[in-house]
N, C-alpha and C positions, 0 to 999 in steps of 0.2 A: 729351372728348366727341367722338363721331364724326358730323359733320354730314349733313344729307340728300345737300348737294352730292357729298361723301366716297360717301355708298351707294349714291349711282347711277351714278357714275365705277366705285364695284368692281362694278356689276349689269353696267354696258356691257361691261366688260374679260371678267367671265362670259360674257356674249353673252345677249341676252334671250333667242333659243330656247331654249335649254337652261335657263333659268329656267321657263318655259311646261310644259317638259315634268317639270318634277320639283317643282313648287309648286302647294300647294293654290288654287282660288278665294279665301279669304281674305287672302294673302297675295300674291297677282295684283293684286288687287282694293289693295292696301297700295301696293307696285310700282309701278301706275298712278298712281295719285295723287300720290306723291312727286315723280316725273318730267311729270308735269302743272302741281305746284305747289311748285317747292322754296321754300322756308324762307329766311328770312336770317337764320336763328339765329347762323349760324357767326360773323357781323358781331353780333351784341349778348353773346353769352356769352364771356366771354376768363376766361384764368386756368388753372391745373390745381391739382385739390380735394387732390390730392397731387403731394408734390415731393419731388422723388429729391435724392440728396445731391449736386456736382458737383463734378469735378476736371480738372485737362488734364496728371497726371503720372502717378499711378496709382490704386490704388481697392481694398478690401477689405470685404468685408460677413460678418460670422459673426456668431453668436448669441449671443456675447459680448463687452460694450464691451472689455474687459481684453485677450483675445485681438487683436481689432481694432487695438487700438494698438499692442500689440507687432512686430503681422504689419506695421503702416503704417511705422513704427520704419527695419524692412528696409530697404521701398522707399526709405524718404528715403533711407537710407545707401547708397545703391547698389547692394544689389540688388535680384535678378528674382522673379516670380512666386511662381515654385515654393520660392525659398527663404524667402519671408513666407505661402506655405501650410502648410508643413513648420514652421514656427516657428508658426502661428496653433493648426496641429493637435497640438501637443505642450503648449501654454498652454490650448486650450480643455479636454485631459483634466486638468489641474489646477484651473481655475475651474470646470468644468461636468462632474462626476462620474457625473451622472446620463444622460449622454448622450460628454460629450467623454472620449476613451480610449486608454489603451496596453494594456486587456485585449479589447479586440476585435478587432474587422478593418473592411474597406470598398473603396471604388473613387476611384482619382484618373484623370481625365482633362486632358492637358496638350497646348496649340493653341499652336503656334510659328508665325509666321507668315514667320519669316528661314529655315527649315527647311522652309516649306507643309507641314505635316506635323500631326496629332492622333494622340497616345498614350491608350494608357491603362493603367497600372496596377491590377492585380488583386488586393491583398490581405487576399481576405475570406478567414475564420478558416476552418479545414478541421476532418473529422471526424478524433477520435485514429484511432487505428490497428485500435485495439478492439472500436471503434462495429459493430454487428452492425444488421441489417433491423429486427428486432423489440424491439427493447432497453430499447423503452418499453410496451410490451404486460404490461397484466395477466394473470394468471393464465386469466383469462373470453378472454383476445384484443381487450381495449380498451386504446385509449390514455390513458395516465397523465398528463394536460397537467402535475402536479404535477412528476413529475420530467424532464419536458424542457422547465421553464419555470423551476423552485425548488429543481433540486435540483445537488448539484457535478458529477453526470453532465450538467446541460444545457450545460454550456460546451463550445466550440471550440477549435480551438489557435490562440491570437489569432494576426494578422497585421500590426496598424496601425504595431508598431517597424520591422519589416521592410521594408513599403512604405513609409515617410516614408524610410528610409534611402534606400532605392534609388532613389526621386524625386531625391531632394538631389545623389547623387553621379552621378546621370546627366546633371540637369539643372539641378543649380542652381549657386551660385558661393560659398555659404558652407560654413562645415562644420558635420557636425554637434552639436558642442561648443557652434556661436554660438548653432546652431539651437536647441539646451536650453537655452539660459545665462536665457531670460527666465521656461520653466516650470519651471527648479530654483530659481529666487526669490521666484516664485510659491508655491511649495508650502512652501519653506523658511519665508520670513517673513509668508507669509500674507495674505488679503486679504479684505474688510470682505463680510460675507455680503448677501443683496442678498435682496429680498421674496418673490423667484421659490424662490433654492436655500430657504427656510428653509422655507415654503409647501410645497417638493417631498418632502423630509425630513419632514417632518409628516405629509403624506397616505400618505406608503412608511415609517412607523414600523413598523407592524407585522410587514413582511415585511424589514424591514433590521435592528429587535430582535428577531431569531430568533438571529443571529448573534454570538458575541462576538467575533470579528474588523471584522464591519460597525459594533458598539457602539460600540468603541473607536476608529473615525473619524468616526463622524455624531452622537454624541452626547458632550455633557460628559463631565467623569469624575463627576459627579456627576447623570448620565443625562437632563440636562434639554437643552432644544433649543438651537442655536444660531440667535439671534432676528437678523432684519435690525440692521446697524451693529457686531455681533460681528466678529472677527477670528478668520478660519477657516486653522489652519495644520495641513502634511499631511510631519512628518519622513520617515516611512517612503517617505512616494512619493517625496520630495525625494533619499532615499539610492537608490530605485529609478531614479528620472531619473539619480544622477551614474553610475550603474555602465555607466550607458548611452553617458553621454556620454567617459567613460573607455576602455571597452571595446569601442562602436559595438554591432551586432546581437548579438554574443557576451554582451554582458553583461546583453542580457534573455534569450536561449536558451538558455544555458549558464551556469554557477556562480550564484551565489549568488540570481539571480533565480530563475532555473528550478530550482533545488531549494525553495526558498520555494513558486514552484509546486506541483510536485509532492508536498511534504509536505502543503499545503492539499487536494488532492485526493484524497491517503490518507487524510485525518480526515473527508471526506463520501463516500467511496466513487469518486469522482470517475475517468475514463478515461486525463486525458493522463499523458504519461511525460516521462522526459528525452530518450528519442529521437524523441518526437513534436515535441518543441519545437526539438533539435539539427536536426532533418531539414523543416523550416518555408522554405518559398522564397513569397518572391511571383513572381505569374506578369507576366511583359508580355505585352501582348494588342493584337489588331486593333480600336478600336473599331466601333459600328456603325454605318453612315454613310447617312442617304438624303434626301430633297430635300422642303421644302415652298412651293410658290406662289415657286419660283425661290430660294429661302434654303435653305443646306446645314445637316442637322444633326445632330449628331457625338453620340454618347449609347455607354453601358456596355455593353460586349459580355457575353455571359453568360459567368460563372453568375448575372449580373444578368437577369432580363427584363425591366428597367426601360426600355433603350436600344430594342430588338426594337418591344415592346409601344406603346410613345409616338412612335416614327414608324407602326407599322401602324395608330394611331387616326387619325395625320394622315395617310397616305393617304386612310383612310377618305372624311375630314369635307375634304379638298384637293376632293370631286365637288361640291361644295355651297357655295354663296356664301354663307359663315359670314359675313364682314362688314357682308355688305346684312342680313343675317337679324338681326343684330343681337344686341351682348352681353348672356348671360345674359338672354335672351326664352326662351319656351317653345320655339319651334322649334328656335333651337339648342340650347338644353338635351336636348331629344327628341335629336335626329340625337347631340349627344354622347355622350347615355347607352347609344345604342343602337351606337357606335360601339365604346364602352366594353367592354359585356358583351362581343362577340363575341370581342375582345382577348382578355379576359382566363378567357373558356371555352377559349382554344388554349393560353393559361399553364400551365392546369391538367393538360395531356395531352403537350404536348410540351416545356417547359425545365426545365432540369439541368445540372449542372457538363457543359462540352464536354468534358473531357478524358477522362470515361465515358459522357456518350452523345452521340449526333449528334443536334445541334438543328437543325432545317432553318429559318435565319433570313432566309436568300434566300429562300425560299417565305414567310416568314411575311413579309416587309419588301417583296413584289414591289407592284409598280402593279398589275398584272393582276390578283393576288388581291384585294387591296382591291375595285378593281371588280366582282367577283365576286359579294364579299360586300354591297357596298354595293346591287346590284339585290336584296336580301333588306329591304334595310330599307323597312318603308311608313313615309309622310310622317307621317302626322296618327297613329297609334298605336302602343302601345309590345309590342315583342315578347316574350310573356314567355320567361323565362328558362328556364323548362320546354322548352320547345318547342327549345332549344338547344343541341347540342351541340357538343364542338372540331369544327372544318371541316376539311379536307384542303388544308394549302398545299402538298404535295408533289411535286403535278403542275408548279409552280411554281416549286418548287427548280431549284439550278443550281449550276455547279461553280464559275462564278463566286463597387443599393439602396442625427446633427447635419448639417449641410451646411455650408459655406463656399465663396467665389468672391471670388478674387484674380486680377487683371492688372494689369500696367508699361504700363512706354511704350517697350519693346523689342520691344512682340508679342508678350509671352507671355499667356495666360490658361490659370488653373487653376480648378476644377470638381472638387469635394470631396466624397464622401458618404465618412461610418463609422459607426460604431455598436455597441454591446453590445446591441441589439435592443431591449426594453423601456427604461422609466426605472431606470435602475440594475441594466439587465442580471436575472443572478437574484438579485442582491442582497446575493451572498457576496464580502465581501473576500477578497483573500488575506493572510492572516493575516501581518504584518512587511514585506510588499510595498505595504501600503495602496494598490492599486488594485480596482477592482469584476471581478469574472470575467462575463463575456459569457452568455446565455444561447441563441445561436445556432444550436443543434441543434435547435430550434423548426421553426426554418423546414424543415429535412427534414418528408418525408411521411412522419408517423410511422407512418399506414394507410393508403392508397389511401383517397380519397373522405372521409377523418375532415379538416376545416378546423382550420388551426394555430390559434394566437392571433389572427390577425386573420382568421379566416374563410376565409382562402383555402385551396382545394381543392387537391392534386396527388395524381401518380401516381408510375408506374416511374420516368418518367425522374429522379424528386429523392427515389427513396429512400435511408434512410442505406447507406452503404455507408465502409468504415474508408480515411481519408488524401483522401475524398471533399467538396466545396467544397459549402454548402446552398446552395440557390437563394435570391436577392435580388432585392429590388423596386427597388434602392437604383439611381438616373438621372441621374448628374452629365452633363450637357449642356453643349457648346459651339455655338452657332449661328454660322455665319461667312455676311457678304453678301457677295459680288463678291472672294474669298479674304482679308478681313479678318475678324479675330473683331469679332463682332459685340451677341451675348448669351451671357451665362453664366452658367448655372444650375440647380439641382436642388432636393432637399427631402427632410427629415426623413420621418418619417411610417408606416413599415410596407407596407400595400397600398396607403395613398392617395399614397406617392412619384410615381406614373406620373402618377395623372390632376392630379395638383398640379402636376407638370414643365410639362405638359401644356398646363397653361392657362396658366401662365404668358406659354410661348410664344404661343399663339392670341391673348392679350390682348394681345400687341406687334404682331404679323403681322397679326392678321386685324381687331383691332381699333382698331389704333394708339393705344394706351396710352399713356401714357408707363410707363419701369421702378417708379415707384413704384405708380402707379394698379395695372400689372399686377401687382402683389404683394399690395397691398392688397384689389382686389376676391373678393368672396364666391368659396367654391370649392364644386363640384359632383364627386360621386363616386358609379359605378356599378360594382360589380366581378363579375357573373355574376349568385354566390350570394355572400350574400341577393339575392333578387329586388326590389330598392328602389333609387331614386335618395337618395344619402345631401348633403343639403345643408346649409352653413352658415347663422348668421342673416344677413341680408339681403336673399334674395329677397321680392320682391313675393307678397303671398298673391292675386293675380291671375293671375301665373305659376303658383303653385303649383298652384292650380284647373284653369289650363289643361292643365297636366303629368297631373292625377290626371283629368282627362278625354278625355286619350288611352290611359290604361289603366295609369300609372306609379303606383307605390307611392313618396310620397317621404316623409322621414323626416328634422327636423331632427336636429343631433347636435352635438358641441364641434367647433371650430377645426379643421379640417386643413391638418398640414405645416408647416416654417416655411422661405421660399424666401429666401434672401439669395443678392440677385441684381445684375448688372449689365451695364448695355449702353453701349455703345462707337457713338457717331454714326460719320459722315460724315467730319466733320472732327477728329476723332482726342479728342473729349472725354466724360470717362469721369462715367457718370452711376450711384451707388448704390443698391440699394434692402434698407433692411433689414425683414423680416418685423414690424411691428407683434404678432401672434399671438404672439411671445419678449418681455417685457418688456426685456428684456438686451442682443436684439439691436442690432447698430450697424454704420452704413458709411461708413469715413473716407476721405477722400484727399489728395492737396497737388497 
């Protein structure tokens, strides 16, 4: 809990003018009083209602126990980071099918602190070679959400073997062999199904029994479920893990994986080839790097807008004294949402893979812009989203999207998003490969102005286009204080990636959370269109009241995002926090 003494300490550091000039009466009127009468709360309340995991050697959190341990395993044994994210990310696509993967793609960011230095790895799945503008367009000139969500044309040419490779041997100190050795044992001998996987399988029966490839790994041979306390084993993936770890990237790009490929996407019509999977590079990239209330913070360069987007909200909401305002109140809920939409009306107009258009993310990440925008927003009411369009940061230009979070006590931290996009991707196994094919080509603008699966809008810049990367929401984050990593962390989720990243960090920064409180508390999502604040259960319906009498549309919904995250004190000790929202989730350390 953050105390009065705390909110007038961050009101002073704001400076009260500039409180004066951008706060309503009511909240002048709050101000006053506080600083007239503080409270000795901070002296009778002790305790934190949540309590992160702690260690003083290393630290792991993903959204599965099993992964967890494996990846903790590493550390004890001496190694780094990257080489117990690389081992957490090859175990979670054995226990967590539905999300963890070698048929998709995603982003790793990597903070060396012996090197000052933040990477990032780019290997989200690209369009075949074949992919045309309109490929999803009916005969009328609508889009088919059916076949760029369900069908073997919606996959990408996955990336995720590629990029763990090239993580490992750039920067880590095992190989890749050790790195399989714990999810080709997984898969091999299998392991005890858990309330979540059987639960998920149940609710995606219908679109996973379309498939006889899908049947014959999520269901008996006698088509019944596999019920929690069952023993869930996966040969075919287990022979696809050794070819891997035998052959390194060749052996999922070329022979025997990639013609398994490729014959599965000749029996549904499907794009990729062998020379789309032969001709597969992940890219290295500059992350995006810019400054909040004196904290550096490192996030995905596109073809993510996740990194872009979640420093231009915190420019925004950096003019305004989030902490005296206080968490999850109506006012910062206002100023966030409204920070929100304007974000993610410029998503809609200007990001796309860089390597075919220029994203102007100097303009969109400037201070100046933000300010810009931020004299648009009124205090007390909400703008709506009609009245909105992308804004021009151009003038402002210059020449100058599962998740996991692992760091040592070498100075490493790693910062993990991937994904086959939905739960279980489109659903299609690859037939003798036993893994899920990605349904990725989603996120392409299949029409100008038509919203993908999760509602989000784009344009030119993220039409398909053939060997083309779709745009990602997907925000693996590093925060570093005074050049030590500091927090690390991102989140599953689709469009609510950004503003889940998001808060996370605000609930550290601006609200001094502790990591677990900032994980656990209620999350808040506004993305354009729909024109509503979409929130979790827990607000107060006094807030809510408040919100819908500034003119906001809000709208409870399920759970967003699952953040396993962790932050790094002062004095070098590593504090966990795994998502609650994952039953599964877990964050170990020694």
């Amino acid at each position: 809990m953050l105390s009065e003494t705390k909110k007038i300490t961050d009101a002073r550091l704001f400076g009260f003018k500039s409180l004066v000039t951008i706060l309503s009466k009511p909240f002048l009127l709050t101000l006053t009083l506080a600083v007239a009468a503080p409270t000795n709360a901070e002296f009778i309340l002790e305790g934190d209602r949540s309590v992160p995991t702690e260690a003083h050697h290393g630290m792991v959190a993903t959204s599965h126990t099993l992964a967890t341990e494996e990846a903790l395993k590493v550390l004890k044994n001496g190694g780094n980071a990257i080489d117990a994210a690389v081992t957490a990310a090859f175990a979670l696509a054995v226990t967590q099918p539905r999300s963890g993967n070698i048929g998709g793609g995603g982003f790793m960011l990597i903070s060396s602190e012996s090197r000052n230095e933040v990477i990032a790895i780019d290997y989200r799945e690209k369009a075949p070679a074949a992919a045309s503008r309109d490929m999803y367009l009916d005969k009328n000139g609508e889009a088919d959400s059916n076949l760029s969500r369900f069908s073997h044309k919606a996959a990408g040419v996955p990336g995720t073997v590629a990029g763990l490779a090239l993580a490992l041997e750039k920067y880590g100190t095992i190989s890749l062999q050790e790195a399989l050795a714990p999810a080709i044992r997984l898969a091999e001998e299998g392991f005890i199904v858990t309330p979540r996987f059987s639960h998920g399988v149940k609710d995606s029966a219908e679109r996973l029994g379309k498939w006889d490839s899908s049947r014959k790994v999520f269901f008996k041979a006698d088509g019944s479920f596999y019920e929690p306390g069952d023993r869930f084993i996966q040969k075919d993936l287990a022979a696809t893990l050794k070819r891997i770890s035998e052959k390194g990237v060749k052996g999922f790009y070329e022979g025997e994986t990639a013609k398994l490929i490729v014959e599965e996407m000749k029996r549904g019509g499907g794009l990729i080839t062998l020379e789309d999977l032969k001709s597969y590079q992940p890219v290295m990239r500059e992350p995006v790097h810019g400054t909040y209330r004196g904290f550096d913070i490192y996030s995905m360069s596109p073809p993510s807008s996740g990194g872009i987007h979640v420093i231009q909200i915190l420019n925004i909401l950096e003019g305004y004294p989030i902490g005296y305002l206080g968490h999850n109140s109506a006012q910062t809920i206002h100023l966030m949402a409204e920070a929100m939409k304007r974000a993610y009306a410029d998503r809609s107009k200007y990001l796309g893979d860089p390597d075919f258009v220029e994203v102007p993310q100097k303009g969109l990440m400037s201070k100046d812009y933000a300010a810009k925008q931020r004299k648009d927003i009124p205090m007390n009411r909400a703008t709506p989203s009609s009245t909105l369009a992308p804004d021009n940061p151009l003038p402002y230009e210059s020449n100058e999207t599962t998740h996991f979070s692992v760091a040592d006590n070498k100075g490493n931290a790693v910062s993990t998003t991937y994904t086959i996009n939905f739960s279980y991707g489109s659903h299609i196994v690859v037939d003798g490969a036993g893994f899920l094919l990605n349904n990725e080509m989603d996120d392409f603008s299949a029409k100008p102005g038509v919203p993908n699966a999760y509602g989000l809008l784009g344009g030119e810049a993220n039409k398909i286009e053939g060997n083309k990367r779709m745009l990602s929401s997907m925000s693996p984050t590093i925060v570093k204080n005074k050049g030590k990593n500091f927090l690390i962390t991102g989140s599953p989720g689709g469009s609510r990636i950004i503003t889940t990243t998001l808060q996370v960090i605000m609930n550290v920064i601006d609200h001094h959370l502790n990591i677990q409180a900032a994980v656990n508390a209620p999350r808040i999502h506004h993305q354009w269109s729909p024109d509503e604040i979409r929130v979790e259960e827990g607000l107060s319906p006094d807030t809510v009241k408040l919100l819908e009498g500034m003119g906001h549309a809000v709208n409870q919904k399920a759970a967003m995002g699952a953040s396993q995250s962790i932050l790094i004190d002062e004095n070098g000790v590593f504090f966990g926090a795994a998502d609650p929202r994952r039953s599964t989730s877990s964050a170990m350390g020694f």
